[in-house]
Phi, psi and omega in degrees: 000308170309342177272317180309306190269350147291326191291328197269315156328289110056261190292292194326295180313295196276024169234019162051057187279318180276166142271164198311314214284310167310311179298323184275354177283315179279346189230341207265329185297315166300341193280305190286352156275350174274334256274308190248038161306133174321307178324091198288342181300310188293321137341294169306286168354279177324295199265030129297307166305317169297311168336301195291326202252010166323275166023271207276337210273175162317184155249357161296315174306287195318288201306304176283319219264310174290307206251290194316315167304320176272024161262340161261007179269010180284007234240145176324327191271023181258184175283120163353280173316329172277359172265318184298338182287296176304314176322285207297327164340272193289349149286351167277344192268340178308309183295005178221016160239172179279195191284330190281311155323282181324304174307332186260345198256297199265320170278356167284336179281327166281345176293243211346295167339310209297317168289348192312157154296338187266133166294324207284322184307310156326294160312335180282296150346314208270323165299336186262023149322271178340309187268355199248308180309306151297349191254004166232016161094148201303282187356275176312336184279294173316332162286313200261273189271359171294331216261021154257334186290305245256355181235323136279011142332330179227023153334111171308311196264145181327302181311318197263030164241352153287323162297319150319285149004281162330269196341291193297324201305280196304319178319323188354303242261341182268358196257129161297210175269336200280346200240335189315281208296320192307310186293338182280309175298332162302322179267129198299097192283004178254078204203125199280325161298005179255355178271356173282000201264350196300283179331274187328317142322260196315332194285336205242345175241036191280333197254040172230057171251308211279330179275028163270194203235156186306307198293310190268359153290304168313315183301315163318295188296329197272339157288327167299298172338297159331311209271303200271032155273335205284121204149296186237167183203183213268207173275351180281328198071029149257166176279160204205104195259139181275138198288138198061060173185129182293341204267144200262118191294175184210091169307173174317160177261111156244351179211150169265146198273313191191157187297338195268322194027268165329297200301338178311317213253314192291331157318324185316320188267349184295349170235016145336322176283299166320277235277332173298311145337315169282358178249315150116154180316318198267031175221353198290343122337301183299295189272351199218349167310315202296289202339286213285323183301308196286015189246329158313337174248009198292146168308320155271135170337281196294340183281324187284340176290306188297293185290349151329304184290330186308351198281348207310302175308333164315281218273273130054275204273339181264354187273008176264012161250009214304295173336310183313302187300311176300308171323296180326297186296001174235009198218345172045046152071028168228158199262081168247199212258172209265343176309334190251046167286132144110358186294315199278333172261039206334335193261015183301305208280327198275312177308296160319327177271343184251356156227018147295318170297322141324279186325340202287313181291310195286185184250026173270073206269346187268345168272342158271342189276313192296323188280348175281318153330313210272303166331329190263028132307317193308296181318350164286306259218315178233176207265137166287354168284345176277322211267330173316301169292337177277311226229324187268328172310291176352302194286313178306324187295282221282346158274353169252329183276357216254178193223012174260128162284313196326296193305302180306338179261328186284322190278327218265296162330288175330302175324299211286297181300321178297332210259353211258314179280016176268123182301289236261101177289005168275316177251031167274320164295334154269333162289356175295319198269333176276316158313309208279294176266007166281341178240298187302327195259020179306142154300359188233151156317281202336301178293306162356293176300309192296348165291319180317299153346288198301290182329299187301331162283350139353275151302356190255321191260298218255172183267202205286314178325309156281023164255318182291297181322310209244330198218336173314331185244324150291354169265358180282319179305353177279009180281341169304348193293121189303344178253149165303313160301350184266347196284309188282354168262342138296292171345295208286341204273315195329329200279318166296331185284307184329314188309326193287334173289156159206151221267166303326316208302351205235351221300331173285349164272345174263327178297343167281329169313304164322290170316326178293323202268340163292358187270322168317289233300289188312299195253028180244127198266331185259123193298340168285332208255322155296328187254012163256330148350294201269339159287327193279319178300302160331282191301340180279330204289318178282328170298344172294306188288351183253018184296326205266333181310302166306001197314328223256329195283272146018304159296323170267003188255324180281313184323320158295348200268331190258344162272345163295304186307328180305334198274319190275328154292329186302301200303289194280012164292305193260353175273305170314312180291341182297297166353281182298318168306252189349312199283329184275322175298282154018279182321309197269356183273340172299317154334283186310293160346290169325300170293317165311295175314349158285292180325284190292019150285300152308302192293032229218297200289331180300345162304316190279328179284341148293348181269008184259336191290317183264014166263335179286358198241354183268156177338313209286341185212075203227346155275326174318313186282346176262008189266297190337323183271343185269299167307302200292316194280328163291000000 
């Protein structure tokens, strides 16, 4: 009953049955005896209602009926509920007197409120700081509620040093530069909710961030600084400050402080971004680096886990250069050759297989579709023997196994850029032989379709010559297929295969082509794959008639076409030169072989002929040599 007759108090009002005079005579004396019901629902009921008729009343009414009456329920000795009744009271009441009123009436009940014994009366009080602030003015804000927020501020209990926090945060917008940073440093920053509060602080003073002073931007920053320091020390157990720079460095976590700590740190990153931004990019090294490196190193999981994510906006901006980047990092910003690929980051390629394989595992199917994307890239970047071995078997796996197509076409694209930059034509010819018969020639429909697939990029990457040599006659046998959809799904293809030929050099492939779609005409039973049929002929029939209407489009499409076959000769050209190189090393390391082995022969026999020379040289055949010398001189 008591919710009904708020509600219908209420209702009277905003649909203005009464007049105001009428109203406050007759109701507003019952809204302020319900006010302080036990009931806290029914409670609420009320002063939602008293709140709404606020509004509408006088400032006579209001003064005598309200204000004068809430100087004793403000008062300690009333009840929990009548001070919390009084607080919002009285942040609805700022707005409806002048300043000089507030100041003499209303702001001694708010210092008092500000004090209570009770947290919950504090905390209550302090949200209602903000509205009590627009209805007195910068001047009085600065005087009054700043130097209560900064004192609830170091509130023992949590909530009312967050609300205070909160508070300050939505004032922002009324403070020059001169009262921001001093009030923001002053007030104690180690409480781990106030640091979720930072990004909001940047967001409401980005714009009197550029007129502050050197000094009180250090005091800002020494406070961001704080907050993730507080806790730890190093192994000496001092704090450890970086050189040329007021900001205080926050070593590895060797002790904890208190159980939230961690939670302190972890925190930390949600106003990284802010404070990078508040430092500005080109000093951010200087001041602030130490800060953002030791929290990225910390020794707990989760703090290093927290500023990871915080990176989001990083990965965000770099990833539509992410090729570019990789390269830098594997070429170290020089255009060197591909044997020194992968040197300076060895651990790239382990790092790439193991979060494809995340992606692969999670239920993020559009983050495994973007990484496979991202993937073809690769061939700038690694040696084609990493990517053969690593990574093109891997896109074949995940196109016959995987059950999102979006994801199967995305690795079938990849496959296909990798096949198209492969140095080696032996093992290019064997993933040519695994497509045709793991797909084109599969036991499942499914895979079938997805050769289709795989063909159409196929044609989009290679040129028309190598599309017609390799694929052009397994995909015409799919006009054979038993299931229909792959059947109509050639069809649709038929007009992009046709493109690929040229006349005279093809002439016999189009004439099978031909023979294929007459045997669809003829021999196809099912009326959706006939009548795309018979829509695909039309459409074939016309691209015959627009060759010569079309001549100039036609030209620049061969033109692109002779520089892919240029690209692809180019490739067994440099397969060849490789060839031949290996084969002259070959030679000359056999060579070299060879000639040790001479050298060391010779030196061998010059050995046994110095121990004979000094076996001729002993007692035993020391007559011998002189009857030898005696017969010769005679």
């Amino acid at each position: 009953m008591q919710l009904t007759a708020a509600v219908a108090f209420l209702t009277i009002l905003q649909e203005e049955s009464v007049s105001i005079h009428t109203y406050s005579h007759s109701f507003l004396h019952i809204i302020l005896q319900n006010l302080e019901h036990r009931d806290a629902g029914v409670s609420n009921a009320w002063l939602e209602t008293l709140l709404a008729v606020i509004e509408a009343l006088p400032k006579e009414t209001i003064r005598h009926e309200i204000l004068n009456p809430l100087v004793s329920k403000a008062q300690l000795s009333q009840t929990l509920q009548s001070r919390l009744v009084s607080c919002k009271i009285l942040g609805k009441l700022a707005n409806k007197f002048e300043t000089h009123i507030i100041k003499r009436e209303i702001l001694p009940l708010v210092k008092s409120l500000c004090q209570d014994v009770e947290y919950e009366v504090r905390s209550c009080m302090c949200r209602q700081l903000e509205h009590i602030a627009q209805g007195i003015g910068t001047d009085l804000t600065k005087n009054v509620v700043l130097p209560e927020l900064v004192e609830l501020a170091r509130d023992e209990g949590s909530s009312v040093r967050l609300a205070a926090f909160e508070t300050l945060v939505n004032l922002l917008e009324m403070f020059d530069a001169a009262v921001v940073p001093q009030d923001v440093s002053s007030a104690d920053l180690m409480i781990h909710p106030l640091s979720l509060l930072y990004g909001a602080i940047h967001s409401h003073s980005l714009c009197i961030v550029r007129e502050l002073r050197e000094g009180h931007r250090r005091s800002a920053l020494y406070a961001c600084e704080h907050e993730a320091a507080q806790g730890h020390t190093s192994s000496l157990g001092r704090h450890c400050y970086p050189k040329d720079s007021n900001l205080m460095c926050m070593k590895c976590m060797h002790t904890y402080y208190g159980a939230h700590t961690d939670d302190n740190i972890s925190n930390s990153h949600s106003y990284c971004r802010a404070m990078i931004a508040f430092v500005d990019p080109k000093n951010f090294h200087l001041e602030l680096y130490s800060t953002f490196f030791c929290l990225c190193h910390d020794p707990e999981v989760p703090v290093r886990y927290t500023m990871a994510i915080g990176l989001y906006e990083v990965l965000d901006a770099l990833i539509s250069h992410l090729p570019e980047i990789l390269e830098l990092m594997t070429t170290g910003g020089e255009n060197s050759g591909s044997e020194s690929k992968l040197l300076t980051v060895p651990d790239l390629i382990p790092a790439l297989t193991t979060a494809e394989q995340r992606a692969a595992t999670s239920l993020k199917w559009r983050t495994h579709e973007k990484l496979l994307q991202k993937y073809a890239c690769l061939p700038h970047i690694i040696s084609s023997d990493q990517i053969y071995y690593r990574f093109l078997h891997r896109m074949l796996t995940i196109i016959m196994t995987n059950n999102v197509l979006p994801v199967q076409k995305a690795a079938a694209r990849t496959l296909c850029v990798y096949l198209r930059y492969n140095r080696k034509q032996e093992q290019r010819h064997e993933v040519i032989q695994k497509l045709i018969e793991q797909l084109g020639q599969g036991k499942s429909y499914w895979n079938r379709l997805r050769f289709l697939d795989t063909c159409e990029f196929i044609m989009e990457l290679f040129s028309k010559s190598f599309f017609c040599k390799y694929f052009f006659l397994p995909v015409l046998e799919l006009t054979h297929d038993p299931v229909a959809n792959v059947r109509m799904k050639l069809c649709y293809l038929l007009p992009k295969v046709k493109s690929t030929l040229k006349v005279p050099t093809d002439k016999h492939l189009l004439q099978q082509l031909e023979l294929c779609i007459r045997k669809l005409l003829c021999q196809e039973k099912d009326k959706d794959v006939l009548t795309i049929v018979k829509r695909t002929v039309l459409e074939l029939d016309r691209m015959e008639i627009s060759v010569d209407a079309f001549q100039k489009r036609f030209y620049e499409n061969d033109l692109l076409d002779q520089e892919k076959e240029r690209e692809e000769q180019l490739l067994l050209e440099m397969e060849q030169l490789e060839k031949e190189k290996q084969q002259n090393e070959g030679r000359s390391i056999s060579d070299k072989i060879f000639e040790k082995k001479r050298k060391e022969g010779k030196k061998s026999k010059l050995v046994r002929s110095q121990s004979f020379s000094t076996q001729a040289l002993h007692p035993k055949y020391g007559n011998i040599d002189k009857c030898s010398k005696y017969v010769f001189f005679e």
